[in-house]
C-alpha positions as CSV (number, residue, x, y, z in Angstrom):
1,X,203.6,23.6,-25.9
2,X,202.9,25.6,-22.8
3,X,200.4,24.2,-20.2
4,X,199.1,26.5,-18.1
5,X,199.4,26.0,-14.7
6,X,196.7,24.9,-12.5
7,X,196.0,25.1,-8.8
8,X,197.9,22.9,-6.6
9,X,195.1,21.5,-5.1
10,X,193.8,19.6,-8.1
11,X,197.2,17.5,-7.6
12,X,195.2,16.0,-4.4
13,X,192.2,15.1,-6.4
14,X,191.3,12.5,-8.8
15,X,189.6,12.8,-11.7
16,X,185.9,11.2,-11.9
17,X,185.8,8.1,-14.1
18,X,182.0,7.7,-14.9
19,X,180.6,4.2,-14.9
20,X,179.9,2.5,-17.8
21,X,176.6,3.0,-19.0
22,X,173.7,0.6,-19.4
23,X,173.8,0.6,-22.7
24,X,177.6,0.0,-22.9
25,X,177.4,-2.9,-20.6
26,X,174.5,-4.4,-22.3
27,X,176.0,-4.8,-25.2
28,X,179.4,-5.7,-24.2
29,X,177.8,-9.0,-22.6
30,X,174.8,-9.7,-25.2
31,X,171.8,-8.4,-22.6
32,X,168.9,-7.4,-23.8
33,X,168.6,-5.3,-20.1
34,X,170.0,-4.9,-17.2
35,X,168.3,-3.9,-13.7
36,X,170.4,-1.3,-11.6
37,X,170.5,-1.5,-8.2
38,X,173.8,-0.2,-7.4
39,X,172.6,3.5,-7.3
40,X,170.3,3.8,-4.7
41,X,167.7,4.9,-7.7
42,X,164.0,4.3,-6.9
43,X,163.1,1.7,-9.6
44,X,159.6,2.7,-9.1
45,X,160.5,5.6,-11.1
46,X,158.6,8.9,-10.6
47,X,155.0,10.4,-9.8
48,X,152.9,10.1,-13.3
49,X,151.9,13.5,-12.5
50,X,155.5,14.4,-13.5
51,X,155.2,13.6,-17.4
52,X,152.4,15.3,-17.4
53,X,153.6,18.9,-15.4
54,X,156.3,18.5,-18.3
55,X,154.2,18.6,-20.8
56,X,152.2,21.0,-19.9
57,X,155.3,23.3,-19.3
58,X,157.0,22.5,-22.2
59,X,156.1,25.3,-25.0
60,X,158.0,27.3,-22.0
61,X,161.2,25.9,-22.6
62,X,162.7,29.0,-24.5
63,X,162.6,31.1,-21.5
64,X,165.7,30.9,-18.7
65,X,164.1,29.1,-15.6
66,X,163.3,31.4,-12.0
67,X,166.9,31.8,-10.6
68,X,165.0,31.0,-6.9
69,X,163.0,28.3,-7.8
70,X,160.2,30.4,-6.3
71,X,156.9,27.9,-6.6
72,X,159.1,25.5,-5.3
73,X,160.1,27.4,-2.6
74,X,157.0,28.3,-1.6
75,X,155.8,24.4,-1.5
76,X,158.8,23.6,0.6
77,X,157.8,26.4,3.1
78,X,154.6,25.4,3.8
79,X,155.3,21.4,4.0
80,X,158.3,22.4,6.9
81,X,156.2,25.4,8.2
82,X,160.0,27.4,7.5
83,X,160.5,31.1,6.3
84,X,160.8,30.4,2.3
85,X,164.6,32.6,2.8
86,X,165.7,29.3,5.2
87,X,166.1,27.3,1.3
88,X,168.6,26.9,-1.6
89,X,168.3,25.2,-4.2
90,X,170.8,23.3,-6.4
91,X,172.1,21.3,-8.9
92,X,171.5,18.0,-6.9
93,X,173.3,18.2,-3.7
94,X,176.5,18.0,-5.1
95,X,176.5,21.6,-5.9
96,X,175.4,22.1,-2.2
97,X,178.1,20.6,-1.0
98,X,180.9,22.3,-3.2
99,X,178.9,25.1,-2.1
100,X,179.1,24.9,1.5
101,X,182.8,24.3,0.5
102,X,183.5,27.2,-1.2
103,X,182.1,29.5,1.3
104,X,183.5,28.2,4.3
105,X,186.8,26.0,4.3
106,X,189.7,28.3,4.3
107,X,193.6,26.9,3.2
108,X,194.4,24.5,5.9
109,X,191.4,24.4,8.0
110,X,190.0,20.9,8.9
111,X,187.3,18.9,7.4
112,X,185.9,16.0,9.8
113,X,184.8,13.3,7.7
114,X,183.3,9.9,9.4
115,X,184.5,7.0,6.9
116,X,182.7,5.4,4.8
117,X,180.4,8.0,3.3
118,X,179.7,10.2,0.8
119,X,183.0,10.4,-1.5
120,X,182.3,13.9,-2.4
121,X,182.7,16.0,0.9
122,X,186.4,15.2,0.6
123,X,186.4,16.3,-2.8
124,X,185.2,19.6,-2.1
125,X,187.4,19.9,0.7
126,X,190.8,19.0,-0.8
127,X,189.3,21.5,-3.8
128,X,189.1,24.5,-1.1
129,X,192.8,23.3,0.1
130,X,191.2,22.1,3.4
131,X,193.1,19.1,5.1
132,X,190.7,15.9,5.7
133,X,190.5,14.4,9.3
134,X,188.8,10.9,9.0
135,X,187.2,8.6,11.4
136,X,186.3,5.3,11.2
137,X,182.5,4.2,11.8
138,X,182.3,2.5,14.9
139,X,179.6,-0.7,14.3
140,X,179.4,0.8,11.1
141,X,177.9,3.7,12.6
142,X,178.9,7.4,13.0
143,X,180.1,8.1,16.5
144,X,179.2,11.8,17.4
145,X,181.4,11.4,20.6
146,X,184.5,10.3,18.4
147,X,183.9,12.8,16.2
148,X,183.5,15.7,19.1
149,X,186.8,14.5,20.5
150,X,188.6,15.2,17.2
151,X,188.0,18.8,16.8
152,X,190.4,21.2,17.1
153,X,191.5,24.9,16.4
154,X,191.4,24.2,12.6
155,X,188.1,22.2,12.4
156,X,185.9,24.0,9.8
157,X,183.3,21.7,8.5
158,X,181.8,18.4,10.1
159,X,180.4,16.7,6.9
160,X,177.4,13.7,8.6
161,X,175.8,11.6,6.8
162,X,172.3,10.5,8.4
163,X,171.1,8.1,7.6
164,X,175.0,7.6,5.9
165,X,175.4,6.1,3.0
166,X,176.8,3.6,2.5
167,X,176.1,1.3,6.1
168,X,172.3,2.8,6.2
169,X,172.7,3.5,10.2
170,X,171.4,6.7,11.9
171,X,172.1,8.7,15.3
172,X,169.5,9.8,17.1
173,X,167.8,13.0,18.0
174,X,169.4,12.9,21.5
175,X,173.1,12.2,20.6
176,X,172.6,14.9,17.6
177,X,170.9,17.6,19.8
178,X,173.8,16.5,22.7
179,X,176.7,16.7,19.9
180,X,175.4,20.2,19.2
181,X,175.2,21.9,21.8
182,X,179.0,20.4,23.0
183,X,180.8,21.6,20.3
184,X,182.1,25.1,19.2
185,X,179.4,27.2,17.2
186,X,182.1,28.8,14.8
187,X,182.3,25.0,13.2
188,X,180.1,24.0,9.9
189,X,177.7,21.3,10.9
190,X,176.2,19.6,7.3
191,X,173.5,17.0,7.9
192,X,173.0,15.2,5.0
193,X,169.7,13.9,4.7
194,X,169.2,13.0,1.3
195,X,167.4,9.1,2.5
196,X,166.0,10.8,5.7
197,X,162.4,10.0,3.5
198,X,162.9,6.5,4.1
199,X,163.9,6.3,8.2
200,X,161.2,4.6,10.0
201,X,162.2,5.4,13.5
202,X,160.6,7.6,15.4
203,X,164.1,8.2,17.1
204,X,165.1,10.0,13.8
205,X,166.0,13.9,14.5
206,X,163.7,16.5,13.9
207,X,166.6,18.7,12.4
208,X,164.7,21.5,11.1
209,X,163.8,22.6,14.3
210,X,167.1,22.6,15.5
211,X,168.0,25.3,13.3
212,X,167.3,28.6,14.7
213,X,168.8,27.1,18.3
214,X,172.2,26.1,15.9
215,X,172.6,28.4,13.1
216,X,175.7,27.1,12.4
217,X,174.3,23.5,10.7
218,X,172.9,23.0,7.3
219,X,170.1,20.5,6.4
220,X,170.9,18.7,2.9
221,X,168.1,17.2,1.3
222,X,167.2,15.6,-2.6
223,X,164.4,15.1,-5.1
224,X,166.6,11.9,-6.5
225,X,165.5,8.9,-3.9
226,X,162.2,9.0,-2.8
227,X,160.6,11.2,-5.8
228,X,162.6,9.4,-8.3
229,X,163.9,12.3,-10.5
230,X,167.9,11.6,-9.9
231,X,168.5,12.7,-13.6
232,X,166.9,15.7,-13.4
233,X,169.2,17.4,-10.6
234,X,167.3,19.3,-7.7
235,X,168.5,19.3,-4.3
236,X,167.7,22.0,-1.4
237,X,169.3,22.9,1.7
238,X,167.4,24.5,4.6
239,X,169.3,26.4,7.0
240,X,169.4,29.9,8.6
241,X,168.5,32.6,6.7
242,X,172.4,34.5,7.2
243,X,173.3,30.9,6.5
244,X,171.7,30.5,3.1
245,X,173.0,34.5,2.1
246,X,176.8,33.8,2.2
247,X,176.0,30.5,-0.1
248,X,173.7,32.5,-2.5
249,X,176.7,34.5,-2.9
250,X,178.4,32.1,-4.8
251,X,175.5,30.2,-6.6
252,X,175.3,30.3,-9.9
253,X,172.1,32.4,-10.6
254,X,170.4,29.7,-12.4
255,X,171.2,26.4,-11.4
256,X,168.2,24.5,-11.3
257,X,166.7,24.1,-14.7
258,X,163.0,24.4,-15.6
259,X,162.0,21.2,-16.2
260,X,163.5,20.0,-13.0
261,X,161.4,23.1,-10.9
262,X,158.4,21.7,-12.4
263,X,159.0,17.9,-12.0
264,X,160.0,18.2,-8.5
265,X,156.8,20.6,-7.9
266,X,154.6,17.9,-9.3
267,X,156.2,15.3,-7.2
268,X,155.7,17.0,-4.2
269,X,152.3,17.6,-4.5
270,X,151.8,13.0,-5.0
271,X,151.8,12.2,-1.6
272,X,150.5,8.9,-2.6
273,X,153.1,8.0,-5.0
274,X,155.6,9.1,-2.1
275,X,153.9,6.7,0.5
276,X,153.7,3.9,-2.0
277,X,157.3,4.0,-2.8
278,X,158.5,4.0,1.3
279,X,156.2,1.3,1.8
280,X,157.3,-0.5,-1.2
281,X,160.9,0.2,0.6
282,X,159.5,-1.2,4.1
283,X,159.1,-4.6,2.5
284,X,161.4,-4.5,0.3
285,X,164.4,-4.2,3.4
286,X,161.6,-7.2,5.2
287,X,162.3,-9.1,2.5
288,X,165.9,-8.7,2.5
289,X,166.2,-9.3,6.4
290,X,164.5,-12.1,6.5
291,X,166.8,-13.7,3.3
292,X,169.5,-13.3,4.7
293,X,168.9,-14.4,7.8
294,X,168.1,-17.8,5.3
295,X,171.1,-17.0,4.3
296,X,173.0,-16.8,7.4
297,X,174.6,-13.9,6.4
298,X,175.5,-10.7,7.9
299,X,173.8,-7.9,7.3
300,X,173.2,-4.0,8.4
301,X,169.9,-2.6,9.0
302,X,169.1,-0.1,7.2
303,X,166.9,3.3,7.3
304,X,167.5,4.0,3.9
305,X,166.6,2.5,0.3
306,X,170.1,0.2,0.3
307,X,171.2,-2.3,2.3
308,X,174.5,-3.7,3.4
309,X,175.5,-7.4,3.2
310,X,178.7,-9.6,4.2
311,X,178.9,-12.1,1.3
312,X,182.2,-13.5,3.1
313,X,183.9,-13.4,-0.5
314,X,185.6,-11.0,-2.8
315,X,182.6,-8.5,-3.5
316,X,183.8,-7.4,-7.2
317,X,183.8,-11.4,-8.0
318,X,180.5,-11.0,-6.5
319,X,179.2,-8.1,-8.1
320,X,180.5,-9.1,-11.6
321,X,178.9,-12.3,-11.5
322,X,175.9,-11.3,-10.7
323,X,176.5,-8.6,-13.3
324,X,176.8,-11.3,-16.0
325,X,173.0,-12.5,-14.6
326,X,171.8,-8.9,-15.3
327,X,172.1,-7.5,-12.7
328,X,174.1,-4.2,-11.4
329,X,175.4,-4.2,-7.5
330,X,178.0,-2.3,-5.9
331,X,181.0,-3.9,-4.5
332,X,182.3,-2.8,-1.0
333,X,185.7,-2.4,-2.0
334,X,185.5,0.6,-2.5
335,X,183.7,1.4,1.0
336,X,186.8,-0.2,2.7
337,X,184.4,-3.5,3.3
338,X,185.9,-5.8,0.4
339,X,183.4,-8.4,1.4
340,X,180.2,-7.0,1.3
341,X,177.7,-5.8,-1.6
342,X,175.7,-2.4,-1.3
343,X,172.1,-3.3,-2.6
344,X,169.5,-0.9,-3.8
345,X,166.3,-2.1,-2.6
346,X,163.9,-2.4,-5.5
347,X,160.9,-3.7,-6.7
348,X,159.9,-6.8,-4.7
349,X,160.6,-9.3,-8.6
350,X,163.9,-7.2,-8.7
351,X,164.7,-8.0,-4.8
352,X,163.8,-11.6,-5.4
353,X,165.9,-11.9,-8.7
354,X,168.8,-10.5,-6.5
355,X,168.0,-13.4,-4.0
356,X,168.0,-15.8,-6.5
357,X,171.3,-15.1,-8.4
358,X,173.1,-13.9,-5.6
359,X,172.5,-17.7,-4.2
360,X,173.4,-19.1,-7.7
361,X,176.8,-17.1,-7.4
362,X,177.5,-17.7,-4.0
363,X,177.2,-21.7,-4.8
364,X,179.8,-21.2,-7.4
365,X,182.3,-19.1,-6.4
């Protein structure tokens, strides 16, 4: 049999393995349920006005969804006070980021990538043939300096996380706007904001205004924390407009489906459900702090809807006993931090159900 030959790039990337689902896991250790907190999902769920958008919309469902999620648009226009042609929508920002891939990162130009973060900017990098240049966090923070002394003629892309998943720490408006205007305008800045909803800081960049002074930088934003609608898929970036034209280029037209342009409509327009979810996040990270302090264990703070904790002990013996207690956490292993656990902060019975488990494994083990 003859296989046909595929790019050589692929050799450098892994396939996804998906988790094993709920349901799967449930079964396979006789639970009736299981609370996840190991995706930084909003357990609150999403606005009620949501279901009910859907339903109204749904005898619509024959007809191909607006290829520029126009109503949307429009919404997001008016709550940034932005020109509607400074937006894209996709497919979650996943497809943002491939996008911002695709269009930029020649074979053998750079990709600066602060580690740990988001796994997927090296994917799309390697996927574009671009060579990765990684930096460690420094007090598990990004350090704009470090990263501004490790460009070179080849960097393309600068992929930040901020707040970055998964320590929860931010930089500033000063260091960003400093970082800025130091570096060379011909390089990719992506500023991926997808918690930025949950920062309480009032040092916290303004980024959007930044972006007619820097049109090289792209804002990267999500309907999947804060609103709650992860499985339905809608992320936008804001940048400038010449910005947004060479990505539209490549887009699929239609990416974003119709149900998800209508949910994430709805959910824009519940500013109380929004508020009630960050403050339910405010306590929640309270909560947390002040446990662990109990605790006396190490700990990040966080601006985001997860926290970071040193456990001192293997975190997938953590993380799977606690599993067997009903309960999903992510293990740091994978982060490079084999002793801590990545939390999703939750409801305040789910944060206290962590508590208590996590002290009934930690006795244990």
């Amino acid at each position: 049999m003859t296989v046909v030959r595929h790019r050589k790039a692929l050799d450098s990337i892994n396939s996804y393995v998906p988790a094993k689902s709920l349901q799967q896991i449930e079964k396979e250790l006789g639970l009736d349920k299981i609370i996840r907190l190991a995706a930084n999902e909003n357990t609150m769920g999403c606005s009620p006005t949501v279901k009910v958008a859907i339903d109204e919309n749904f005898e619509k469902i024959f007809l191909y969804p607006d290829g520029f999620c126009m109503e949307l648009r429009s919404e997001l226009s008016k709550l940034y006070n932005i020109e509607e042609n400074k937006l894209i929508f996709g497919n979650g920002s996943f497809e943002l980021l491939s996008l911002v891939a695709q269009a930029f990162i020649n074979p053998g130009e750079e990709s600066i990538i602060p580690e740990p973060s988001f796994g997927w900017y090296k994917v799309v990098t390697l996927a574009m043939n671009g060579s990765i240049v990684s930096l460690p966090l420094k007090n598990h923070a990004i350090d704009l300096d470090e990263v501004k002394s490790s460009i070179t003629d080849k960097t393309k892309v600068i992929w930040l996380c901020n707040p970055n998943n998964p320590t929860g720490t931010f930089f500033d408006s000063e260091q960003l706007e400093k970082f800025l205007a130091e570096i060379p305008s011909r390089i990719v800045v992506v500023l991926d904001e997808a918690y930025y909803e949950f920062v309480t800081s009032d040092k916290y960049p303004n980024s959007v205004d930044l972006i007619e002074k820097y049109p090289n930088i792209i804002i990267l934003r999500t309907f999947s924390k804060v609103y709650g609608l992860a499985s339905l898929r809608v992320g936008y970036g804001i940048a400038h407009p010449e910005f947004i034209d060479f990505l539209n280029k490549i887009r699929l037209p239609i990416n974003v489906n119709a149900t998800a342009q209508v949910a994430a409509l709805a959910s824009l327009k519940d500013t109380d459900f929004k508020n009630a979810c960050i403050e339910n996040n405010i306590l929640g990270k309270e909560y947390y702090y002040k446990s662990f302090n109990e605790l006396n264990l190490e700990y990040i703070h966080t601006e985001t809807n997860f926290i970071m904790v040193n456990v001192e002990k293997d975190s997938v013996t953590v993380v799977n006993e606690i599993l067997k207690r009903g309960i999903s956490l992510r293990a740091g292993l994978e982060f490079g931090m084999p002793t801590w656990l990545r939390i999703s902060i939750g409801r305040p019975e789910e944060n206290q159900l962590v508590i208590e488990k996590l002290k009934e494994v930690l006795n244990i083990l």
